[in-house]
C-alpha positions in Angstrom: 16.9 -98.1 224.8 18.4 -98.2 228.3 20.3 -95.3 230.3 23.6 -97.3 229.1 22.9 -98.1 225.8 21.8 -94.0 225.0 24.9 -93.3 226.8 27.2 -95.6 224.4 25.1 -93.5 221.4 26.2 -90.2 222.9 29.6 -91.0 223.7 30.3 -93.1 220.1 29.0 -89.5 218.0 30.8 -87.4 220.4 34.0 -89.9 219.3 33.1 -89.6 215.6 33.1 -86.1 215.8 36.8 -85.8 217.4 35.7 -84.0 220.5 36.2 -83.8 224.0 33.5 -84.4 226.5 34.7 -80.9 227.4 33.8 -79.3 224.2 30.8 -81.3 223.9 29.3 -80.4 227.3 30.2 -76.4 226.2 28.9 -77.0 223.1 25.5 -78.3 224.9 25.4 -75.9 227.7 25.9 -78.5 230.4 28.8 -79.6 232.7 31.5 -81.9 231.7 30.1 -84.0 235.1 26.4 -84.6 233.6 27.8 -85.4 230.1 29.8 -87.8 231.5 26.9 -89.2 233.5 24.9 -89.2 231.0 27.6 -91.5 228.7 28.0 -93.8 231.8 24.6 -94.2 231.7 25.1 -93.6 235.8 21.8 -91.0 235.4 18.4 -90.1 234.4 19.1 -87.2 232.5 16.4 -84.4 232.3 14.8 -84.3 228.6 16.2 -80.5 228.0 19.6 -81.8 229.0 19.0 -84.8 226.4 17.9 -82.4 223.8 20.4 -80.1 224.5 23.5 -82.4 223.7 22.3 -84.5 220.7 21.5 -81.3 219.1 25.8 -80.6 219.8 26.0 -83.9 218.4 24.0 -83.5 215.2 21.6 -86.0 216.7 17.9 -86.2 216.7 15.9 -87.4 219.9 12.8 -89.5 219.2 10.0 -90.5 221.9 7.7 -93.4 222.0 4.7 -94.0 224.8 4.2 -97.4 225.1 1.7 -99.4 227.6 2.4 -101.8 229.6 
């Protein structure tokens, strides 16, 4: 999953759930400016930051190492 489409994910629960990126980013602990990065997929968003939102969101954050 690419920066854009995780962003899509975020911003299609945060939709669902009927809220604002404003009550979503206080939910999270964040600002409303790196949620919305994050959703534009315009940022590499810190793992805690990543963690910190889907868990707002009732989401779940998996991780997979792959080689090359």
């Amino acid at each position: 999953m690419d920066a854009a489409q995780l962003g899509a994910a975020v911003r299609a629960r945060r939709r669902e759930l009927e809220l604002t990126q404003i009550e979503t980013a206080d939910l999270a602990d964040v600002s409303p400016r790196v949620l919305s990065d994050l959703e534009n997929g315009r940022e590499t968003v810190r793992l805690d930051i990543l963690h910190a939102v889907a868990n707002a969101l009732g989401l779940s954050v998996g991780l997979s190492v792959q080689r090359p």
